[in-house]
C-alpha positions in Angstrom: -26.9 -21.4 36.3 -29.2 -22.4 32.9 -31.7 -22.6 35.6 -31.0 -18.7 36.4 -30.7 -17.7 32.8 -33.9 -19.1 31.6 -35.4 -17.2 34.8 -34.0 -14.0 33.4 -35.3 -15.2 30.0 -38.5 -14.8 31.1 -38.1 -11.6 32.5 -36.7 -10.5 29.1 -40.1 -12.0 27.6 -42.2 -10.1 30.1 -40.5 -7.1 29.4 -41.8 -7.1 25.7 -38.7 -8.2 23.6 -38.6 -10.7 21.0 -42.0 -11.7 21.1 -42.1 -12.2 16.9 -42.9 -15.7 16.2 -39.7 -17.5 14.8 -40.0 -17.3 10.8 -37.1 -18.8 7.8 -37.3 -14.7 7.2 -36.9 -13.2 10.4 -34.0 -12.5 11.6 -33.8 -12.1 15.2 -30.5 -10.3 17.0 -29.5 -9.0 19.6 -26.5 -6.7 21.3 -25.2 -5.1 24.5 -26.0 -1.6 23.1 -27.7 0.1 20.5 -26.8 1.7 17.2 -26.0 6.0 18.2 -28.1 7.3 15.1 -30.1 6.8 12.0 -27.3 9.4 10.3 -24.3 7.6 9.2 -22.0 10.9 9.0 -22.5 11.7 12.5 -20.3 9.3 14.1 -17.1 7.2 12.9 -18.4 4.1 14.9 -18.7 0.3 13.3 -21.3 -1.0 15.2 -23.3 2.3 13.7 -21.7 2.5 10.5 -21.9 -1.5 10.0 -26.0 -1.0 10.5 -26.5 1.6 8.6 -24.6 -0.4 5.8 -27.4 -2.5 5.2 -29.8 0.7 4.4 -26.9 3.0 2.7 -25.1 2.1 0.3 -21.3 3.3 -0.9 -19.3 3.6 -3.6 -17.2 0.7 -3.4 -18.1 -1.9 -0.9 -16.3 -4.9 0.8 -17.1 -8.6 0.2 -17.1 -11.4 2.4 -12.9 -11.5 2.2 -13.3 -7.5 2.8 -11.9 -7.0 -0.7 -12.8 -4.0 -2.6 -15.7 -4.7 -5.2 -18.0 -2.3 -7.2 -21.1 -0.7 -5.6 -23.0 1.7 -6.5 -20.2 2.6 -8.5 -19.9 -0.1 -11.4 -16.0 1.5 -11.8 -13.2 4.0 -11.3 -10.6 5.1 -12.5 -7.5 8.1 -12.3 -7.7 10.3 -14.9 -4.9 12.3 -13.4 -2.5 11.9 -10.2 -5.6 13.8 -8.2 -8.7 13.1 -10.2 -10.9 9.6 -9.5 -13.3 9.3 -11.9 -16.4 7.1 -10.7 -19.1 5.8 -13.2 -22.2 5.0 -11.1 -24.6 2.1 -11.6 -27.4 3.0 -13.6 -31.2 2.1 -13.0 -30.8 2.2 -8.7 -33.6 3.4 -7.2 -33.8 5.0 -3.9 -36.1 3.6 -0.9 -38.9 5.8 -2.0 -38.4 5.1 -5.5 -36.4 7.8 -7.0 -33.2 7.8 -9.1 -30.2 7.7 -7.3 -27.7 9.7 -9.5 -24.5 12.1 -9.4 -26.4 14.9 -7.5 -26.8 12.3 -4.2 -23.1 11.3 -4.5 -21.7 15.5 -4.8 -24.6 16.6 -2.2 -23.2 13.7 0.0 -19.6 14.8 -0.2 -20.4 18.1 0.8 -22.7 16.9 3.8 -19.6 14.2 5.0 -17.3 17.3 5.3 -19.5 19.4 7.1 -18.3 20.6 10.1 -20.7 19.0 12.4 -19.7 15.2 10.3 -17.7 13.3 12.3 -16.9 11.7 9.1 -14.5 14.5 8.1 -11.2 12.2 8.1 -11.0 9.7 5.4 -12.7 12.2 3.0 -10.4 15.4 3.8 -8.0 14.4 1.1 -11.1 15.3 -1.5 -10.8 19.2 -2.7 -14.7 18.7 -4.2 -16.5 16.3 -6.2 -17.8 17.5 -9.7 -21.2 15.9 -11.6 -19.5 15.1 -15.2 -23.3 13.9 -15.9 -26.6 11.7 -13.9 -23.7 8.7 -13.9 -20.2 10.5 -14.1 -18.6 12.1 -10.8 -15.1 13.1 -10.3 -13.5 13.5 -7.4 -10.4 15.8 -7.3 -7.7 15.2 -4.4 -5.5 18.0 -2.8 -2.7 16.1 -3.7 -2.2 12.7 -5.1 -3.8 10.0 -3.1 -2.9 6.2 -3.3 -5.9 4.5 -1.6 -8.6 7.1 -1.9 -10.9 4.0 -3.0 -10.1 2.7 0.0 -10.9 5.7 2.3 -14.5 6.3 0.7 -15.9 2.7 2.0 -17.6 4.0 5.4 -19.2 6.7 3.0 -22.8 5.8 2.7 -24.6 8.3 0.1 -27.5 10.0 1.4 -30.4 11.2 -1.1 -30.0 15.2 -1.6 -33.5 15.3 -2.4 -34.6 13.2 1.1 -32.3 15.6 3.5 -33.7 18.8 1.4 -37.0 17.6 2.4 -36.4 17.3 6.0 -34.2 19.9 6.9 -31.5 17.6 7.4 -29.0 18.7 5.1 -26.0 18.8 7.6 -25.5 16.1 10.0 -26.9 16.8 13.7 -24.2 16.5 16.7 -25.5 13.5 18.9 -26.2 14.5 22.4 -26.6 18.5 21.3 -28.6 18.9 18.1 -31.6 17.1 16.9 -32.7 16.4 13.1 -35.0 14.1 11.2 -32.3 11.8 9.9 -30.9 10.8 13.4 -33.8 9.3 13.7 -35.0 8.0 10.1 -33.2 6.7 7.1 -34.1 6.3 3.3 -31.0 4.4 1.5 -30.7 2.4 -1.7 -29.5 -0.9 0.1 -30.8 -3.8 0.9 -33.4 -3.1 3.7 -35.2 -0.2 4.7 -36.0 1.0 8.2 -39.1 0.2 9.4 -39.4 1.1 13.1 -36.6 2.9 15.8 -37.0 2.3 19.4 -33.7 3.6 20.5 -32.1 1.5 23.2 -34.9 -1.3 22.7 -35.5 -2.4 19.3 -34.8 -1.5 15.6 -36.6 -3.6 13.0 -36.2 -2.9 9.1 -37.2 -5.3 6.5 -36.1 -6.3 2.7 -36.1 -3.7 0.0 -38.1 -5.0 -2.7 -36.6 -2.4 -5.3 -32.7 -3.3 -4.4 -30.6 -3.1 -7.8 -28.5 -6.0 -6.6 -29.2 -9.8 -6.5 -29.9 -11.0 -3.2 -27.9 -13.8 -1.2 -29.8 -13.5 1.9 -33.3 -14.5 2.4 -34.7 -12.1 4.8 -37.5 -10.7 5.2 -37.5 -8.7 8.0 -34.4 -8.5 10.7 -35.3 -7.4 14.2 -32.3 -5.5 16.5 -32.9 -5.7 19.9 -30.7 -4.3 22.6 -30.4 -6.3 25.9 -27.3 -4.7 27.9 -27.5 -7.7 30.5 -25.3 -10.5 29.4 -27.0 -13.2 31.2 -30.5 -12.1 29.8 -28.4 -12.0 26.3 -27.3 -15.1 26.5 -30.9 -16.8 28.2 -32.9 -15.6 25.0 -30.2 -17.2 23.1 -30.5 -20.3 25.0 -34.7 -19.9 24.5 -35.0 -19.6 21.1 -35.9 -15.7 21.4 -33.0 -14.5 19.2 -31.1 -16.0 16.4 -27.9 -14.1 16.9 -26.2 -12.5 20.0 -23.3 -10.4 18.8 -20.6 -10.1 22.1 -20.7 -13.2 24.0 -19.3 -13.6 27.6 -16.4 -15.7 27.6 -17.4 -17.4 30.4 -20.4 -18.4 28.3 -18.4 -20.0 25.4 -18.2 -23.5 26.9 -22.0 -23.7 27.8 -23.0 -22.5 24.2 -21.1 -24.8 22.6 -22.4 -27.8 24.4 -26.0 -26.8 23.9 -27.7 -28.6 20.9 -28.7 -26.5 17.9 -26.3 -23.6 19.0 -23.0 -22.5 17.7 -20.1 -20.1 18.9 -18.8 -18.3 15.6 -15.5 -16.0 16.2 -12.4 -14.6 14.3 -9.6 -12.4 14.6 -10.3 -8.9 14.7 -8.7 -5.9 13.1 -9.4 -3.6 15.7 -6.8 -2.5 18.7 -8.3 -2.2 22.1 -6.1 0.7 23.2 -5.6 3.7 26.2 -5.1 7.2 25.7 -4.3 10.1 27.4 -5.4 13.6 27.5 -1.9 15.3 26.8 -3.6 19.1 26.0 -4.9 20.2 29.3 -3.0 22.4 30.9 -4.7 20.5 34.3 -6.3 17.4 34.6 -10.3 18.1 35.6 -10.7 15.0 37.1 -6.6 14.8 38.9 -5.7 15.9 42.5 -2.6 17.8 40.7 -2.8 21.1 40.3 -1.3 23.7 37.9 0.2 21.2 35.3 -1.2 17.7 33.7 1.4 14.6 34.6 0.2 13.0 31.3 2.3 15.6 29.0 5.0 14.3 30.8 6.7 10.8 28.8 7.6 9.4 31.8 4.4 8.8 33.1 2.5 7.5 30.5 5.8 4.8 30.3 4.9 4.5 34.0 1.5 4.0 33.0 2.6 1.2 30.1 5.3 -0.7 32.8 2.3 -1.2 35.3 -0.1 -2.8 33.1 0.1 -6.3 33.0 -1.5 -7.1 29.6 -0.7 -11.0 29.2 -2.7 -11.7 32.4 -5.4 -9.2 31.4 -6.4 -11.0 28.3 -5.8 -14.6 30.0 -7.3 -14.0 32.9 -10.1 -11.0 32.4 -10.2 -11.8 28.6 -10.0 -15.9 28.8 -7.5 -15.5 26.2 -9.8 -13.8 23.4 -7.0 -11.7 22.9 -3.5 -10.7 21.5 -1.5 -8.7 23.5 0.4 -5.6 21.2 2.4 -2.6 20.9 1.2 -1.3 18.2 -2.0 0.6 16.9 -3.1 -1.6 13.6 -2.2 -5.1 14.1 -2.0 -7.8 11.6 -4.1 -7.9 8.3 -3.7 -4.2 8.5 -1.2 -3.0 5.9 1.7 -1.6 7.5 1.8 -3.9 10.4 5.7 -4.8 11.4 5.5 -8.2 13.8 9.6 -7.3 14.3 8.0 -3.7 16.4 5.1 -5.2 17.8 6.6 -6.6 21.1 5.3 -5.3 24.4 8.0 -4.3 27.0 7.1 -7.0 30.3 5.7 -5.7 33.2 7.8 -3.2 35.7 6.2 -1.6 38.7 9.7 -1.0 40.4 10.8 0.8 37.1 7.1 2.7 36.7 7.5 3.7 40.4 10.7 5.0 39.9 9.8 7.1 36.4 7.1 8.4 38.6 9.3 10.0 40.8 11.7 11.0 38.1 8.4 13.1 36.7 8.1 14.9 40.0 5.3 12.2 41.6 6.6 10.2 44.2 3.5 9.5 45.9 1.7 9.5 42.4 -1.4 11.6 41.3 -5.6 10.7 41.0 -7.1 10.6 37.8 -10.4 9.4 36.4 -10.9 6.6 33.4 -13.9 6.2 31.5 -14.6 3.1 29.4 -17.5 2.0 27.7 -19.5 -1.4 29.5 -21.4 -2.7 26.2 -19.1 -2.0 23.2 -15.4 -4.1 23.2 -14.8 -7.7 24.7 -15.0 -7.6 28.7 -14.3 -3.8 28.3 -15.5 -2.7 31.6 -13.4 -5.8 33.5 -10.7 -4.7 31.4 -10.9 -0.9 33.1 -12.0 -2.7 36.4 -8.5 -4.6 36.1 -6.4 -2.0 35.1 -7.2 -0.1 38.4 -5.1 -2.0 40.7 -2.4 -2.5 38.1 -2.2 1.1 38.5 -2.6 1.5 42.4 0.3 -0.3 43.2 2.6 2.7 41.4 0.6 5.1 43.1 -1.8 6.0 40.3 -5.5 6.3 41.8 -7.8 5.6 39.5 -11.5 6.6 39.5 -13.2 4.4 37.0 -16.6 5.6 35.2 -17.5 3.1 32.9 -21.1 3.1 31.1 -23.2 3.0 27.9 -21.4 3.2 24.5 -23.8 6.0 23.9 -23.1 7.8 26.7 -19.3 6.9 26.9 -19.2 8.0 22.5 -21.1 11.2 23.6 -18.8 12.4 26.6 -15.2 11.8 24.9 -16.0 12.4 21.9 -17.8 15.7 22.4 -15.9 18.9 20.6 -14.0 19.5 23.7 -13.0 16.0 23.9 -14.5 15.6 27.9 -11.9 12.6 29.2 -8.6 13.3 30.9 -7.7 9.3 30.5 -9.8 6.6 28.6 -10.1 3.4 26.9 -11.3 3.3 23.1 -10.9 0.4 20.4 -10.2 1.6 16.8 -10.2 -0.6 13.4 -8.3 1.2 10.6 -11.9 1.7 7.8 -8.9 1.6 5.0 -7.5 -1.8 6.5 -4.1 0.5 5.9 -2.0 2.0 9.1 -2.1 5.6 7.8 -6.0 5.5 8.6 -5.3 5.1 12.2 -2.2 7.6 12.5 -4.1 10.4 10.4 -7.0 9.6 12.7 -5.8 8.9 15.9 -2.4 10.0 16.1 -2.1 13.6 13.5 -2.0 16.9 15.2 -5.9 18.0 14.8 -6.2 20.6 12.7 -9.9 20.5 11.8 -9.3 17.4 9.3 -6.0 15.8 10.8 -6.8 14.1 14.3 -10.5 13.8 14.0 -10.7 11.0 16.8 -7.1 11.9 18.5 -9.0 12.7 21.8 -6.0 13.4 24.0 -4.4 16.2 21.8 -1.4 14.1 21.3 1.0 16.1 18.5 4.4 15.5 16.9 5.7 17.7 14.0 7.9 14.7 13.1 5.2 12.4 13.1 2.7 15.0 11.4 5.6 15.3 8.8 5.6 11.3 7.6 1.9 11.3 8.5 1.6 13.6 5.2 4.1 11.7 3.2 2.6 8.5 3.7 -0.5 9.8 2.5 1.3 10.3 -0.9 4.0 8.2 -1.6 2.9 5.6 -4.5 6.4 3.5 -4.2 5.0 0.8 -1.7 8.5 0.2 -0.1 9.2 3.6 0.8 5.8 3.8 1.8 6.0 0.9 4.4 9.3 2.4 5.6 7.7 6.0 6.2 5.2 3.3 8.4 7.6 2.0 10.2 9.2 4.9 11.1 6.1 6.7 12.3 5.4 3.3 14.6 8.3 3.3 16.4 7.9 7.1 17.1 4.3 6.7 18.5 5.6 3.8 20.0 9.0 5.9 21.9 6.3 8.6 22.8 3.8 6.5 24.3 1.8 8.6 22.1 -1.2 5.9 23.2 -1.0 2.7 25.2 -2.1 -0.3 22.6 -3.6 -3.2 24.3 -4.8 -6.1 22.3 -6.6 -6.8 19.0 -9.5 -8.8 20.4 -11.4 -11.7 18.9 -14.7 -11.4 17.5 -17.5 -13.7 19.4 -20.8 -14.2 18.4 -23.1 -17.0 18.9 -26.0 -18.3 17.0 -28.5 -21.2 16.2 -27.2 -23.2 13.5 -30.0 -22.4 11.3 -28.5 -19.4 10.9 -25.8 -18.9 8.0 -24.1 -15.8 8.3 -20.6 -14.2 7.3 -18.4 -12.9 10.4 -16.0 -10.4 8.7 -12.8 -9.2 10.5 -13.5 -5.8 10.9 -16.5 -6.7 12.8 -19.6 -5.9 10.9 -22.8 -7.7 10.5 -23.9 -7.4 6.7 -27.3 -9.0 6.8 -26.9 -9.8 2.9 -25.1 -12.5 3.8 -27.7 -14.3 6.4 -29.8 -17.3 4.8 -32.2 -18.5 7.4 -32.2 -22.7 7.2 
């Protein structure tokens, strides 16, 4: 097998990657798939958002516990139930050396909740943001707003002056429109972008005029994209790349026993979960006609009782997994361990709620899934097709590129009848993921609820939680909305998978639970 891999390492060298000699200030990674876009309010993504972070900057940013901590913002405060008052950090020069100032953070609010943003959600509680002066801005809430500092740390702040210049004052829609910042950026972070090969390589390099102190050493960081997990893992093995971020399971135990590597992993705070397209009045991709089975409870229970997810993340997973039943697992605030227990596996009782619905012989329907983006996501699909089979269910699977998978589902019209998507709350609080996910969409509301899922009792608590400042009601208002999502089979929750990356142990690095790769933390040894 090593025999193979270095075999396909060479392929990967013929093929042009990776040939940068190794260096203490090159950093060289790689990943299944690439970053979507340059533009980080056109798509609520982390593996795009978590890049972008090392060229834009926010507000308030998360240290290496993901605790909040000033950014560009030095502080905040409320000066009233709805108004945040942030006081910027002086003397931070954008990329091409201007000031960055109150204008960039008010132009960038208004840019996030454009209607072509996919970013809309966590800043929809903001009525507008008003310069008080060059380092003053105050944002002004709706209504009051507990963790507003919270919601604001996945938005990056663009320069006004930059988009202006390039026609690119609204965010482009991937796969429809086209500007200059989906494929260029200009930040006030720690790197700048240097060079954009999309689907191959992406290289950007230190940013000499940073305002903070750097605690990386890095000179230049090189992303390359190599979809094959065996070539992945063989440049890994070769000394082509420093970092490989998703690692096989099946790859762990070789990794570890090689000298000068190591296998770095944590808990993550993402659930790995199913939804289904409950809007339709049909089902494009289902042999039923004239209805959709899925706005029927019964079947998507059917769909939960044939799913055996304790052998999925043993067997398919090699137990980089934790099987749940809820949306936010735990280190999210909100979770409950007391709701989060999955009902075992049924097909008799599936079969039989199948019927009850009016499908005794069950129905077709298709599944997309992504193959580069979660842990052993296409296996995961792959496996879930037979689980479904034997209650009738036939499932035709179309699983490919995060890109293209992102692009299809999440596409105004929401193009999936049944799909697999992983979601980590960007507030590390449940509310994120029900507003999100779960609320009736309403042009704010539901921004990523892809099926068309809606409660008015759920919508209702959805709203209060947003509000309440007592933190016990609060987490009762939580529970309550759980166990309804949960009693609707609103979505099917999976697991919360584990983070696995592997690297040479020259490499010091910070692997954060929401599963972002800050490059200010890497120190080449």
């Amino acid at each position: 097998m090593l025999n193979k891999c270095l075999t396909l390492a060479g392929v990967f060298l013929a093929g042009g990657l990776a040939l940068h000699s190794a260096s203490a200030a090159t950093l060289r990674w790689a990943s299944d798939g690439d970053v979507n876009a340059m533009d980080p309010m056109t798509r609520q993504e982390t593996v795009q958002l978590s890049f972008l972070a090392n060229i834009y900057e926010t507000l308030a940013r998360r240290n290496r516990s993901l605790e909040l901590e000033p950014g560009l913002a030095l502080s905040w405060e409320q000066t009233s139930p709805t108004v945040w008052r942030f006081h910027l950090r002086p003397n931070v020069k954008w990329q091409d050396g201007s000031a960055f100032t109150a204008d960039d953070v008010v132009f960038s609010l208004q840019r996030i909740q454009a209607p072509s943003s996919s970013l809309r959600a966590p800043l929809s509680p903001v009525k507008e943001a008003r310069k008080i002066d060059d380092l003053t801005v105050d944002f002004e809430t709706h209504l009051p707003d507990p963790i507003f500092v919270q919601e604001q740390t996945n938005f990056q702040i663009m320069s006004k002056a930059w988009c202006e210049a390039h026609n690119a004052t609204v965010p482009a829609t991937i796969g429809k429109d086209d500007n200059f910042a989906l494929h260029n950026a200009m930040g006030t972070g720690p790197f700048r972008l240097v060079s954009r090969e999309p689907d191959r390589r992406t290289v950007i390099e230190r940013n000499p005029i940073w305002w903070d102190k750097a605690e990386h050493n890095l000179d230049r960081v090189e992303f390359n994209v190599i979809s094959s997990a065996p070539t992945r893992v063989a440049a890994l093995l070769s000394g082509e790349v420093d970092v490989v971020y998703s690692v096989p399971p099946q790859d762990l135990a070789r990794i570890r026993q090689t000298a000068g590597l190591k296998v770095v992993q944590t808990a993550e705070l993402r659930t790995i979960y199913l939804g289904f397209n409950q809007s339709r009045e049909e089902l494009a991709t289902s042999d039923v006609k004239g209805k959709n089975p899925f706005k029927d409870q019964r079947v998507r229970q059917a769909v939960a009782l044939a799913i055996d997810e304790p052998a999925i993340v043993a067997k398919v997973m090699l137990g980089l997994g934790h099987p749940t039943a809820l949306m936010w697992g735990a280190g999210v605030n909100g979770y409950d361990l007391a709701l989060d227990d999955r009902q075992k596996p049924d097909p008799a009782k599936a079969k039989q709620l199948l019927a009850d619905a009016g499908y005794p012989n069950g129905f077709t329907v298709g599944l997309d899934c992504p193959n580069d983006r979660y842990v052993m996501d296409e296996q995961i699909c792959t496996a879930i097709v037979p689980m479904l089979a034997r209650i009738g269910i036939k499932v035709d699977l179309t699983a490919q590129t995060k890109t293209k998978f992102f692009t299809k589902i999440l596409s105004p019209n929401y193009n999936t009848d049944f799909w697999m998507l992983g979601w980590t709350p960007s507030t590390y609080d449940a509310h994120n993921a029900l507003y999100t996910l779960l609320g009736t969409r309403d042009g704010k509301r539901g921004e990523v609820n892809v099926g068309g899922y809606s409660n008015p009792a759920l919508d209702d608590l959805i709203t209060k939680i947003g509000l309440e400042t007592d933190q016990a009601k609060r987490a009762d208002m939580i529970r309550q909305a759980a166990i309804i999502a949960k009693t609707d089979v609103a979505t099917l929750p999976l697991h919360q998978q584990v983070v696995v990356w592997a690297a040479k142990e020259s490499v010091d690095l910070a692997q954060l639970a929401d599963n972002t790769f800050p490059y200010r933390y890497v120190k080449m040894k």
